[in-house]
N, C-alpha and C positions, 0 to 999 in steps of 0.2 A: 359461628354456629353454636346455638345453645345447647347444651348436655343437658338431655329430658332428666336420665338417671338424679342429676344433681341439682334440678331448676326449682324453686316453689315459686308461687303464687301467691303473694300476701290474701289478696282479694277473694281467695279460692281457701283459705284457712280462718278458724277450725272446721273440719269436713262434717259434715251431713253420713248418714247414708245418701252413698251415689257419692260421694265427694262434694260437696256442693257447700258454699257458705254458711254457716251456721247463724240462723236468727229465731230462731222458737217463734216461724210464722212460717205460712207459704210464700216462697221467694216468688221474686218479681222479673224474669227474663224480658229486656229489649231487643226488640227485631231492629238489624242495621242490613238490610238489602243494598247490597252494592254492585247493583244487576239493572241494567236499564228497559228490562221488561216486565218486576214483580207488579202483578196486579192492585198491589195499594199505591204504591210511593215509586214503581220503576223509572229510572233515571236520576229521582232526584239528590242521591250520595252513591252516582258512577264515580264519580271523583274522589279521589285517594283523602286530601282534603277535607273537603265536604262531609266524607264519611268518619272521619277521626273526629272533625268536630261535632258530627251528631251524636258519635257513640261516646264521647265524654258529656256531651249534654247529659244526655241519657244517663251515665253514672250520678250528674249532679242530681238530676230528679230522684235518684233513689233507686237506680237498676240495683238487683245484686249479679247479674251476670249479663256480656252487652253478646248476641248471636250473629256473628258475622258468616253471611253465604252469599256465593258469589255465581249462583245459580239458580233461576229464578224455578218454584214446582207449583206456580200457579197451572191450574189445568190448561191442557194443552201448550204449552210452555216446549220448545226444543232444547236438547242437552247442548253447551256449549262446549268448545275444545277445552281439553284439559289446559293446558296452557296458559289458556286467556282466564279462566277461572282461578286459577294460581296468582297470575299476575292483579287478577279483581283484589282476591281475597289475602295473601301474606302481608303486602306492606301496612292493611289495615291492623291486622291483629296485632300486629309488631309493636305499631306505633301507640295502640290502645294499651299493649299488657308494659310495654315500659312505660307506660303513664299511670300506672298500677289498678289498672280496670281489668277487672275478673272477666275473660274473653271465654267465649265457649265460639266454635268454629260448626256453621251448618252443610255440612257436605255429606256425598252418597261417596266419593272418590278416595280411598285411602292413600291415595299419593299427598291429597290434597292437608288428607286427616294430619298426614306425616310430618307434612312440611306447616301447618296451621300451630300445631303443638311444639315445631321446633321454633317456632314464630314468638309464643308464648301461649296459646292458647291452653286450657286448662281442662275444656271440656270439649268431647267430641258426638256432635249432633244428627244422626243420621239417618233420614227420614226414609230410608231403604232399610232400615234398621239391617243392614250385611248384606240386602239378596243384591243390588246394585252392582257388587264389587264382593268377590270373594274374598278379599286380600282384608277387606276392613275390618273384621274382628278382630285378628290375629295382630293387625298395627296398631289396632287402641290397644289389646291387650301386653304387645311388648312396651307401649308408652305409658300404662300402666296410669290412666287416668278417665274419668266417668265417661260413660257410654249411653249415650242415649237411642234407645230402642224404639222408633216407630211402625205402626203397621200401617203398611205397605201392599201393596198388588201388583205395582205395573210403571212405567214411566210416566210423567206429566202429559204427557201427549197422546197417551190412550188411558190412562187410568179408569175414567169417566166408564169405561165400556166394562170394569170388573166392580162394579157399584153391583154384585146383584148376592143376595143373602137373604138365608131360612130364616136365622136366628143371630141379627148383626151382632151381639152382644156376646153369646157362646163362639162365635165364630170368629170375632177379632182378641178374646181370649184367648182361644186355643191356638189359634197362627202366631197369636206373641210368644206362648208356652215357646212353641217349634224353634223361633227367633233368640230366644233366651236359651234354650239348649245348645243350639248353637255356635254362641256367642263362645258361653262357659265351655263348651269343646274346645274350640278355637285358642282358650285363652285368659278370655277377658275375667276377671273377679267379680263374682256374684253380688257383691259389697259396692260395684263400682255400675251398676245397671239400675236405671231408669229405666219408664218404658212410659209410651207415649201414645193414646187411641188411634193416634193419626186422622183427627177431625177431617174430613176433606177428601183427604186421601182416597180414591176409589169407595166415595161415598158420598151419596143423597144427604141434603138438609135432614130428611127423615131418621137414615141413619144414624149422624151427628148427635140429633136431639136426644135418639135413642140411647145410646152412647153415654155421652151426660147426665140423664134420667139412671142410672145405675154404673156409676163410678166405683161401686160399693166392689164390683165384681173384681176392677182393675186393681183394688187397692185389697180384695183379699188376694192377689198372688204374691203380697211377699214383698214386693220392690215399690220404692218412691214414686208415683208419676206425674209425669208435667199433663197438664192441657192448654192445645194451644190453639182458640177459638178465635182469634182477634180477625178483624174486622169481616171475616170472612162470608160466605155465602151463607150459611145457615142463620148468622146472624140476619140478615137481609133477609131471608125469609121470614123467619119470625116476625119481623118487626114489621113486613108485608102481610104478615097475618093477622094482624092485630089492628090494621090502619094505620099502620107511622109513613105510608109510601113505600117512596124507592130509593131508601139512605143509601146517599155514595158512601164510599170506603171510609171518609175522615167521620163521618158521621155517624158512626156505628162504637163511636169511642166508650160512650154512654153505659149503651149494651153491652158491650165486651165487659165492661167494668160489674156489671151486675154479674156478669157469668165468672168472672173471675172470682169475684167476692164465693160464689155458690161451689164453682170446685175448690174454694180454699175450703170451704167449712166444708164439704164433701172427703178434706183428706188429701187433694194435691200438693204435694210438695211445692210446685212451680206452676206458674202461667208466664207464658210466652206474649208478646204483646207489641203494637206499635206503641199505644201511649201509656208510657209509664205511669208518670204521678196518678192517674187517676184509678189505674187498679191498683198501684200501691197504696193509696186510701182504701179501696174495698178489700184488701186482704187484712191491712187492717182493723175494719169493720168488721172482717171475719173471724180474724185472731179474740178480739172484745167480746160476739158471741157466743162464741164457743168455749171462752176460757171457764173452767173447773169456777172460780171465784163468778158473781153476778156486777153487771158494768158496773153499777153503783158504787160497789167498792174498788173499780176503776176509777172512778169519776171522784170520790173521793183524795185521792194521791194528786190530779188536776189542780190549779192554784185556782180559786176560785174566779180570779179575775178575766182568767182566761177560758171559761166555759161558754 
């Protein structure tokens, strides 16, 4: 059993606000579903296996942190026994944080948070951001490691029915407000909070977009935030809106990578994502924009030959 008090994380230092890898960019989160029902990829790393070697894949493409959950929160989606999500999700984080991959663990269940971070995990992800599980502030905050705050409504299976909002954007601020007070009640370190729109979440494509369209709000309250649009429905709509069709999940890579590229230069600390390398191109893309210097004297430092 590992002693949290005494454990580091190579892959998890030097820390961010939030705790989080330090690269003077917006980091690059990999989705590793190990749930044989998520709506992109479910079933294909159910396997203990399978999932070790995607999520070192995924390091080699340039993850800075790989998201192991063992519980699938596509809509409508049923919770599964505690149990069997313990047994999805520990031997993976194990076997990924002794291979020295920066693990962050996506769970609502603080048992699971407990046992993910005695595992090795280093970050604790949870898309309940507390109301799930009362117990969950209070075990990140004795584990004394980043906490990621999502908003949240209702479980996967009814969420869809609390999609309704005046003013989505004042209104998924203020519920974070309540979420982040709570936390810091409970425990957790102000210092160690993220917070997260919760794309999807008890929310319309409309929503979503809205959302996005003014990240400006999310990033004046103070804390780091991820966005985590990957391949999801809003994407799908958009690109239905535009006439691209009816992009399945893998084909939506494209997309997410332009949205990722847009919340890095919006201020996201993080994007969450199935396919790495290619938003880790658009954050770098975003990083070159945005930087105080013009490309040029980017491109300058480039050896010529290789332009």
């Amino acid at each position: 059993m590992i002693d949290v008090s005494q454990r580091t994380v190579t892959g998890c230092s030097p820390p961010l606000p939030g705790g989080f890898p330090q690269q003077g960019r917006c980091l690059v989160m990999g989705i590793l579903n190990v749930t044989p029902d998520s709506f992109s990829d479910g079933g294909r790393y159910a396997d203990t296996r399978r999932a070790v070697q995607h999520g070192l894949q995924m390091a080699r493409a340039g993850a800075d942190l790989v998201d192991v959950g063992g519980e699938s929160t596509r809509p409508g989606a049923r919770p599964v026994p505690l149990t069997e999500e313990l047994a999805r999700v520990v031997p993976v984080v194990r076997e990924l944080a002794l291979a020295g991959v920066a693990v962050s663990v996506d769970t609502i269940h603080a048992e699971v948070a407990h046992a993910a971070v005695q595992a090795g995990a280093c970050v604790v992800n949870d898309v309940s951001g507390g109301l799930a599980d009362p117990a969950m502030a209070a075990t990140v905050g004795a584990a004394q490691v980043p906490y990621i705050i999502t908003h949240w409504r209702a479980p996967s299976h009814e969420m869809d029915r609390h999609a309704v909002f005046d003013d989505v954007v004042s209104q998924v601020v203020g519920e974070l407000h309540a979420r982040v007070e709570a936390a810091i009640e409970a425990g957790v370190e102000a210092e160690r909070i993220v917070l997260d729109p919760g794309l999807g979440f008890a929310k319309d494509a409309d929503h979503d977009w809205q959302l996005l369209a003014h990240l400006g709000a999310l990033k004046d309250m103070g804390f780091p935030f991820l966005v985590g649009a990957s391949r999801k429905r809003l994407i799908r709509a958009a690109l239905q809106a535009y006439g691209a069709g009816d992009a399945k999940s893998e084909e939506r890579d494209a997309a997410t990578a332009a949205v990722s590229a847009l919340a890095a230069a919006a201020g996201a600390s993080c994007v969450r994502v199935h396919d790495v390398r290619s938003s880790l191109h658009a954050v770098y893309m975003a990083a070159a924009w945005s930087a105080e210097s013009h490309a040029s004297s980017i491109l300058r430092s480039v050896p010529p030959h290789t332009r």
